[in-house]
C-alpha positions as CSV (number, residue, x, y, z in Angstrom):
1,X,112.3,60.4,-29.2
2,X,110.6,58.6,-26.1
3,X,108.5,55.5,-26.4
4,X,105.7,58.1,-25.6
5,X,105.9,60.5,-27.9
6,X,106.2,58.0,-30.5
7,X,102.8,56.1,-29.5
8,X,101.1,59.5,-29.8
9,X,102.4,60.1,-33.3
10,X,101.8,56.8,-34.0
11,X,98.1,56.6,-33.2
12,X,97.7,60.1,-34.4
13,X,99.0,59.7,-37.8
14,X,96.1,56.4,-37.7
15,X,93.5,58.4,-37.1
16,X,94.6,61.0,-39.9
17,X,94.7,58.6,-42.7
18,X,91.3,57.3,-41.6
19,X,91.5,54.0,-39.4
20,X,88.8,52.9,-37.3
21,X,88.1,53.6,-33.8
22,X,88.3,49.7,-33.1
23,X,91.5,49.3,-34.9
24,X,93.5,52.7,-33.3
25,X,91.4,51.2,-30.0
26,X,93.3,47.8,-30.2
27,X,96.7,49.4,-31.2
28,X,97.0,51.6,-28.3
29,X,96.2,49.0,-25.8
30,X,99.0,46.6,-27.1
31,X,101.1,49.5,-27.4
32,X,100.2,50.7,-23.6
33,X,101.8,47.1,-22.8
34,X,104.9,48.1,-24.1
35,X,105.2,51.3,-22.2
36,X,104.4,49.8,-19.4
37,X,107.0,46.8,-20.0
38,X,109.9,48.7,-21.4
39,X,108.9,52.2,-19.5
40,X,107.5,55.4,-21.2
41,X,110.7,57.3,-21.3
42,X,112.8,54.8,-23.1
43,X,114.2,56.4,-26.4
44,X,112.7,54.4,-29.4
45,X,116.1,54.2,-31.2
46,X,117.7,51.9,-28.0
47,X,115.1,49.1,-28.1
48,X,116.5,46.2,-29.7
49,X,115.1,43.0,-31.1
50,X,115.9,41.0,-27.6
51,X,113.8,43.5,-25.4
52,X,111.2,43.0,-28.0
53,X,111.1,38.8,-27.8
54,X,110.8,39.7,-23.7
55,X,107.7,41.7,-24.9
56,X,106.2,39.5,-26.7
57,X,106.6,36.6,-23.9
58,X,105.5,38.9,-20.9
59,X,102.6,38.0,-19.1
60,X,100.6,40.8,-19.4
61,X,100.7,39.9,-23.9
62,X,100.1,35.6,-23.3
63,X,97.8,35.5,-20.3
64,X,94.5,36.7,-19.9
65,X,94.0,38.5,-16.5
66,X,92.5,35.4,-14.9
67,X,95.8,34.0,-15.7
68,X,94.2,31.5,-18.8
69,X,96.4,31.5,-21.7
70,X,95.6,33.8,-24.3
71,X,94.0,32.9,-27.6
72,X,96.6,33.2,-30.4
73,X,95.1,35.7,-32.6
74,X,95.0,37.8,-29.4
75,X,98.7,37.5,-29.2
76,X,99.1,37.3,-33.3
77,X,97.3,40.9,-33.2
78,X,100.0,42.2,-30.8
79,X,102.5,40.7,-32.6
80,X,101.4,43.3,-35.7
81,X,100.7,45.9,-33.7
82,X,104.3,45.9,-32.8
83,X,105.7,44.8,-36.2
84,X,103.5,47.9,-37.6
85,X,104.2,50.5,-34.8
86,X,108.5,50.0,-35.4
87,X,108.0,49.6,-39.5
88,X,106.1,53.6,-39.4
89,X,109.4,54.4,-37.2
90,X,111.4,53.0,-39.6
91,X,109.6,54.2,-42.7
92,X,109.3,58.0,-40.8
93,X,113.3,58.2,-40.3
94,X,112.6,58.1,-36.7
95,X,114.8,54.8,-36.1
96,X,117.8,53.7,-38.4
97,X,116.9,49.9,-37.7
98,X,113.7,48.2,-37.1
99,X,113.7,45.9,-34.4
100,X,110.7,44.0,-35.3
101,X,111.8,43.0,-38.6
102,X,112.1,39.2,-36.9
103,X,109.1,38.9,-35.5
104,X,107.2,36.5,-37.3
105,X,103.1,36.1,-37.3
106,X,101.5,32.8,-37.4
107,X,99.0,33.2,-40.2
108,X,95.7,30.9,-39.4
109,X,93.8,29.2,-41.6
110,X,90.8,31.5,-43.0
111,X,87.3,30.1,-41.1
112,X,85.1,29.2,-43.7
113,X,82.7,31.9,-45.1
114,X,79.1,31.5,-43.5
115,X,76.5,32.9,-46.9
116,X,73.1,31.7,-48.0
117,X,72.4,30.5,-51.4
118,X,70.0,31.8,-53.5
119,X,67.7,29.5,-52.4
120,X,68.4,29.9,-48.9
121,X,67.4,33.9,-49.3
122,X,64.6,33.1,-51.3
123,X,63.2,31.0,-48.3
124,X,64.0,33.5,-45.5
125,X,62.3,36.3,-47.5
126,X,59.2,34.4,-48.1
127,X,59.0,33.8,-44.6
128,X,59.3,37.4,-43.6
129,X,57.2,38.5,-45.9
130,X,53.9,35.8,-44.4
131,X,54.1,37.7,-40.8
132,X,52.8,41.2,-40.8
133,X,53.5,44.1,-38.6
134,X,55.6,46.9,-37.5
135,X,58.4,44.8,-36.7
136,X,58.1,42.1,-39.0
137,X,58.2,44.5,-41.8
138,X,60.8,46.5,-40.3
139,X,62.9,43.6,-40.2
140,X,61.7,42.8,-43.5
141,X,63.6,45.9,-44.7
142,X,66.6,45.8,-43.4
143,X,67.2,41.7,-44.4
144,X,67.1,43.4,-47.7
145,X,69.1,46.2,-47.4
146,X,71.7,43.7,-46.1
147,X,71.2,41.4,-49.3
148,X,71.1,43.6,-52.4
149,X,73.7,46.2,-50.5
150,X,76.0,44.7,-48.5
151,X,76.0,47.2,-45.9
152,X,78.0,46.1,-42.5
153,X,76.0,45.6,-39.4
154,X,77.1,49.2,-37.6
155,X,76.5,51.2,-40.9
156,X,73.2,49.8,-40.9
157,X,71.9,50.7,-37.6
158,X,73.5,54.3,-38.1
159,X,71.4,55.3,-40.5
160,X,69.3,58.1,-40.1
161,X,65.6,58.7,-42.5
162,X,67.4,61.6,-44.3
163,X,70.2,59.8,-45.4
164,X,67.7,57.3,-48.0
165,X,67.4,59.5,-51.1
166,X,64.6,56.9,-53.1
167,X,64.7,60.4,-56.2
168,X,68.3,59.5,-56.5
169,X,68.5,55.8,-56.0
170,X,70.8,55.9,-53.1
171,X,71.7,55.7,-49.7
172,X,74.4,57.6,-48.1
173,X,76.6,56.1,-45.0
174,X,79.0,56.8,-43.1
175,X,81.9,53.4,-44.0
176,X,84.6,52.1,-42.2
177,X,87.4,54.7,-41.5
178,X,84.3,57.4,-41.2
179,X,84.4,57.7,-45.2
180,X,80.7,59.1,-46.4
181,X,79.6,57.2,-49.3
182,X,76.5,56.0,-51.4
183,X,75.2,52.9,-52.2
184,X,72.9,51.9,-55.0
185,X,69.5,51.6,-54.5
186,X,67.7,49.0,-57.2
187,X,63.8,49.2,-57.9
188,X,63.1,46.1,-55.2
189,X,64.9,48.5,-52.4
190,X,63.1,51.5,-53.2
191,X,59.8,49.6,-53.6
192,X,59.8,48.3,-50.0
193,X,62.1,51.1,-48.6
194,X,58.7,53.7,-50.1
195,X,56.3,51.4,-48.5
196,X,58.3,51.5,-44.8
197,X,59.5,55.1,-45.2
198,X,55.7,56.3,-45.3
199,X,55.3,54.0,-42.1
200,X,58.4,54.9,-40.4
201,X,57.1,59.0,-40.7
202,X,53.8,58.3,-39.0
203,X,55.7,57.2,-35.8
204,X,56.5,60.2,-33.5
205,X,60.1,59.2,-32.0
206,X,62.4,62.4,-31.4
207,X,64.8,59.9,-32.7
208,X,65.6,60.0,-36.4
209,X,67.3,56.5,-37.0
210,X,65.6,55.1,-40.1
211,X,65.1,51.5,-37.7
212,X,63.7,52.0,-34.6
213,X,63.5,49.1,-31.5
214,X,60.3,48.8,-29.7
215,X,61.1,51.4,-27.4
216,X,61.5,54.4,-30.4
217,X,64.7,54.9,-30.1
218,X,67.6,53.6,-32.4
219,X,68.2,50.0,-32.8
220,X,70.8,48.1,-31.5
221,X,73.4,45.9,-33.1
222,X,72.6,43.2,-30.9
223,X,69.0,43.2,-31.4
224,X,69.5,42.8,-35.0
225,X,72.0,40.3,-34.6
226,X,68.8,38.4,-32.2
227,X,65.9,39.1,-34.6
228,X,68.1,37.6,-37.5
229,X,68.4,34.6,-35.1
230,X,64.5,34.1,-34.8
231,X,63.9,34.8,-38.7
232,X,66.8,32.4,-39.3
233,X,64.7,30.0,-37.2
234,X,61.6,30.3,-38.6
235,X,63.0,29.9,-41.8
236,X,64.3,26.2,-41.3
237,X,68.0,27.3,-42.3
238,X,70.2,25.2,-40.3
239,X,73.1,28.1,-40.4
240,X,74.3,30.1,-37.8
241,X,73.7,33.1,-39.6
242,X,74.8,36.7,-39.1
243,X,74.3,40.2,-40.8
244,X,77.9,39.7,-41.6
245,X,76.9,36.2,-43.5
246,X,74.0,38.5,-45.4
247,X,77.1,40.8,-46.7
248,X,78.6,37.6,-47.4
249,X,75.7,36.4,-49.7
250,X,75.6,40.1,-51.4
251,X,78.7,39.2,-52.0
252,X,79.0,36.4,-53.4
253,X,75.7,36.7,-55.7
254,X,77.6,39.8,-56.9
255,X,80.4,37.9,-58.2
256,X,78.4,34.9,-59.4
257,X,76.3,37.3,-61.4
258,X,79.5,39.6,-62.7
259,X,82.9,37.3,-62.2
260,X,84.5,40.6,-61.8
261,X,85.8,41.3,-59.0
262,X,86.8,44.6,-59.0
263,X,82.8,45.5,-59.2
264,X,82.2,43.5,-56.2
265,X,85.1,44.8,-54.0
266,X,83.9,48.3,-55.1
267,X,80.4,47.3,-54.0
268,X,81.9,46.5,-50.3
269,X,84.0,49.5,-50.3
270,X,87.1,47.4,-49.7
271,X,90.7,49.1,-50.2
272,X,92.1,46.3,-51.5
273,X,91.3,43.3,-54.1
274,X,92.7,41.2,-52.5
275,X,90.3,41.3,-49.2
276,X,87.9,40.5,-52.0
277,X,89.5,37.2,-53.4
278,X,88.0,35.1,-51.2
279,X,84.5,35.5,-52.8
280,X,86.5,33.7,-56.5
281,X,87.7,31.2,-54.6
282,X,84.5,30.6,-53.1
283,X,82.4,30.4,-56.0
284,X,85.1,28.2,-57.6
285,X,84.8,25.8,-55.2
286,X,81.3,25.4,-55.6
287,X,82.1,25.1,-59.4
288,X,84.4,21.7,-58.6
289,X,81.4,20.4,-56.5
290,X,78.9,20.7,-59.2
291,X,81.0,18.9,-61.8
292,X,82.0,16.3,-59.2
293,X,78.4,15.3,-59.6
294,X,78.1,15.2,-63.1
């Protein structure tokens, strides 16, 4: 089979078991370096582990097209998109030997998790909740959503006014990897979302996005992202926080509250535990800080 052929299957079989657009996005580019390095006709059961190493030290993969270095979780993230590419040949039957079974992948120190503490989203709610207005209270909402569901950024701004059911306690998104699925809805949510949804139905938009900008038509990630920044300001909290750092602190109330984390990784619709292990070690740590001062 040619190199070709193979990168179709490959990014095919992706997108049948459900990965992301950003994820099959980033694999065929890295893998479009390769055909373009080792040429599209090559049969995938002649490359060996040597024309792999001149790969992975080609220009095109450690130098930016300004010719700056790359950063190395650019190059780390082609490294796997290679090493993943030749183990689904391998795994398929397609290839007797996997070339890539060298390759090794620098694994960088996790950045610390950005979250606010309880008493951190006590004070940014209290300050929402002194401004009034369209926008404040719009924003109002979805600071809330984003702390008592965890929903990510680009589900949030997807969602449409049919998709809150406030009879059934639940909201209904479309997840990573396009999956459809419902979150739970507590009495605070459906108090405020009752409140904005009988606001949001008096504004004539052709647009049906439950969060509208100024301009009536769906909201954007980045103006989220910037009215976060001003509420963040307002509120004193010397953080940079982003809507990802709210899913953070839904997070890790979750656990504080439960210690189990199967409920939390459940709650964030994670495939695996272990994604979700982070939010134990976090919370110990804070444990060890607190009986440091004792």
């Amino acid at each position: 089979m040619t190199l070709e052929h193979a990168v179709t299957q490959f990014l095919e079989h992706q997108l049948a078991n459900g990965r992301s657009p950003h994820t099959i996005g980033a694999h065929q580019r890295d893998l479009r370096l390769l055909i373009s390095h080792l040429g599209a006709e090559i049969q995938v059961d002649h490359i060996t582990p040597n024309d792999l190493d001149r790969f992975l030290l080609s220009e095109p993969v450690i130098l930016q097209s300004d010719g700056r270095p790359k950063q190395s979780t650019s190059i780390d993230r082609t490294r796997a998109t290679i090493k993943g590419f030749f183990r689904w040949l391998t795994d398929t039957g397609m290839i007797s030997r996997n070339p890539s079974a060298g390759i090794r992948i620098k694994r960088n120190s996790r950045k610390p998790l950005v979250y606010l503490t309880e008493d951190e989203k006590r004070t940014l709610l209290k300050t929402m909740r002194h401004h009034k207005g369209w926008q404040a209270n719009r924003d109002l909402v979805i600071v809330t959503l984003f702390l008592h569901t965890g929903i990510r950024l680009s589900e949030l701004v997807n969602l449409d006014i049919g998709d809150v059911n406030l009879l059934e306690k639940k909201i209904t998104i479309q997840a990573k990897g396009g999956q459809i699925v419902n979150r739970f809805l507590n009495t605070k949510l459906r108090t405020i979302l009752h409140r904005y949804l009988n606001e949001r139905k008096r504004v004539f938009a052709k647009c049906q996005a439950l969060f509208l900008s100024q301009l009536q038509d769906r909201i954007t990630t980045r103006q989220v992202q910037r009215r976060l920044d001003q509420w963040i300001a307002k509120s004193g909290i010397n953080k940079h926080v982003t809507p990802h750092s709210l899913r953070h602190s839904f997070a890790t109330g979750l656990y504080a509250r439960t210690s189990n984390l199967l409920t939390v990784q459940q709650a964030l619709g994670h495939a695996s535990v272990t994604t979700t292990q982070i939010y134990a070690h976090l919370l110990d740590e804070t444990i060890e800080d607190a009986l440091e001062t004792l």
